[in-house]
C-alpha positions, -999 to 999 in steps of 0.1 A, spaced: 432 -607 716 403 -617 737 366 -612 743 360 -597 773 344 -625 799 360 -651 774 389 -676 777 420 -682 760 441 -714 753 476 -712 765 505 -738 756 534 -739 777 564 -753 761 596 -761 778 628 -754 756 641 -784 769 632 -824 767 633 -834 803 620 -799 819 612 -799 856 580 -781 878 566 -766 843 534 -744 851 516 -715 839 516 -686 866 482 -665 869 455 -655 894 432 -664 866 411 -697 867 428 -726 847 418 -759 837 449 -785 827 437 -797 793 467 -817 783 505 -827 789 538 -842 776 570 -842 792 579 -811 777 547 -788 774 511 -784 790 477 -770 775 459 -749 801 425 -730 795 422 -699 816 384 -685 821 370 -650 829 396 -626 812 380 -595 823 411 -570 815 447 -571 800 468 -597 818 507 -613 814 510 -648 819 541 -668 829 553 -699 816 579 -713 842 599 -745 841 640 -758 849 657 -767 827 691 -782 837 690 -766 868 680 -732 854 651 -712 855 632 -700 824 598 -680 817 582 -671 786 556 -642 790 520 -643 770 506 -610 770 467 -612 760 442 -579 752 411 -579 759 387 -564 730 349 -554 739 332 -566 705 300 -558 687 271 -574 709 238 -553 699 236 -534 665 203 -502 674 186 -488 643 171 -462 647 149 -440 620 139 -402 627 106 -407 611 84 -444 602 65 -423 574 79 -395 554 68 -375 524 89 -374 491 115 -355 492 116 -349 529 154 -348 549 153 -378 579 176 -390 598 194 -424 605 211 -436 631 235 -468 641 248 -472 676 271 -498 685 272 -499 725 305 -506 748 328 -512 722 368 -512 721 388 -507 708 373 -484 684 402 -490 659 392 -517 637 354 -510 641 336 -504 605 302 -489 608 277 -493 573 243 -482 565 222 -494 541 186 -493 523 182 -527 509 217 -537 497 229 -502 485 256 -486 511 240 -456 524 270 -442 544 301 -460 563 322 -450 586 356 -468 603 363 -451 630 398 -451 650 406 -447 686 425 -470 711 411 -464 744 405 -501 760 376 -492 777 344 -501 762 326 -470 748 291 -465 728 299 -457 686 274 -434 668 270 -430 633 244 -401 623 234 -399 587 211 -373 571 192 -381 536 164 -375 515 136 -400 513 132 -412 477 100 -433 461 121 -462 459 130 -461 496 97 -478 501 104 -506 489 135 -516 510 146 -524 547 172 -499 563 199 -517 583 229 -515 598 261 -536 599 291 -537 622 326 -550 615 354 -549 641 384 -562 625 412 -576 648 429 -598 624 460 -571 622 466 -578 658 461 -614 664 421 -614 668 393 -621 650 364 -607 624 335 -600 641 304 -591 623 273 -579 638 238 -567 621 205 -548 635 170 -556 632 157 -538 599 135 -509 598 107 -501 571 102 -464 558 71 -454 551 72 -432 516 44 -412 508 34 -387 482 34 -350 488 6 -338 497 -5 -306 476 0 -270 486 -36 -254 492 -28 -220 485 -15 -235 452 -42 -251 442 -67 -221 453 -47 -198 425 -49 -221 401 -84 -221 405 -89 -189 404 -69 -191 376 -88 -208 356 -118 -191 366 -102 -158 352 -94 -176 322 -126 -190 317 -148 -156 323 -117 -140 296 -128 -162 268 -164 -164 278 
């Protein structure tokens, strides 16, 4: 596995001692990096898309290829935050939203929201289309008091261990929430006035 644009360390090895006209067959850009009689380091640059690579060398007048077959993964680069509202009343429904853009594959990719350090929502998603494509995550929730008081983020996690890649990890610039207090209902407080009022002139 393979960023895309990256390159990749490749080590041909002869199964023989004494091999003859050992090289690494590609139209990709290489760079020798070291050799012995019986294997050679090459770096090849650029890897844009999937490719197969062949190892080729005689041995005893015979020969032999071993095929390296590398995939390239689009990873995590940006991390967008994005809340619905910057200043919400208690108890009001916002939104909150992660996008990850031109990612693949999907498979492996584990989307979390959070408000300070508590998970909000996560979401691994699946999918193994090898061309790069934007993942959303939408959440809905309530503001609470406490919200206030902490930063909303996002993390991204695209796990490629399982398949001879990497951890990558990814985060987004945080967003503050404005939390304010309800404001009162007018009508409300006009029949509690009268209310009173009525109360008042009762008892008078």
């Amino acid at each position: 596995m393979v960023g895309s644009g990256e390159f990749q360390v490749i080590n041909c090895t002869a199964s023989c001692t004494d091999p003859k006209s050992l090289v690494l067959e590609t139209h990709l850009n290489k760079t020798l990096l070291e050799s012995q009689a019986q294997w050679k380091l090459f770096q090849v640059y650029n890897i844009s898309k999937d490719e197969h690579l062949v190892c080729s060398f005689i041995c005893a007048g015979k020969q032999e290829t071993k095929v390296f077959n590398i995939t390239v993964f689009y990873p995590p680069k940006q991390v967008l935050l994005t809340l619905s509202h910057t200043s919400v009343a208690v108890g009001t429904l916002f939104t909150i939203e992660c996008m990850v853009p031109a990612v693949a594959p999907l498979e492996g990719l584990t989307v979390t929201l959070l408000c300070g350090t508590e998970i909000l929502y996560n979401q691994t998603f699946v999918g193994t289309a090898r061309f790069p494509q934007d993942a959303v995550v939408t959440h809905h929730t309530t503001a609470h008091r406490e919200d206030g008081l902490h930063n909303f983020s996002c993390e991204a996690w695209m796990d490629l261990r399982s398949r001879g890649g990497g951890l990558v990890h990814r985060f987004s610039d945080p967003q503050r929430l404005e939390v304010k207090e309800p404001e009162p209902n007018n009508q409300m407080v006009t029949i509690m006035i009268v209310i009173v009022l009525l109360l008042l002139f009762w008892f008078k």
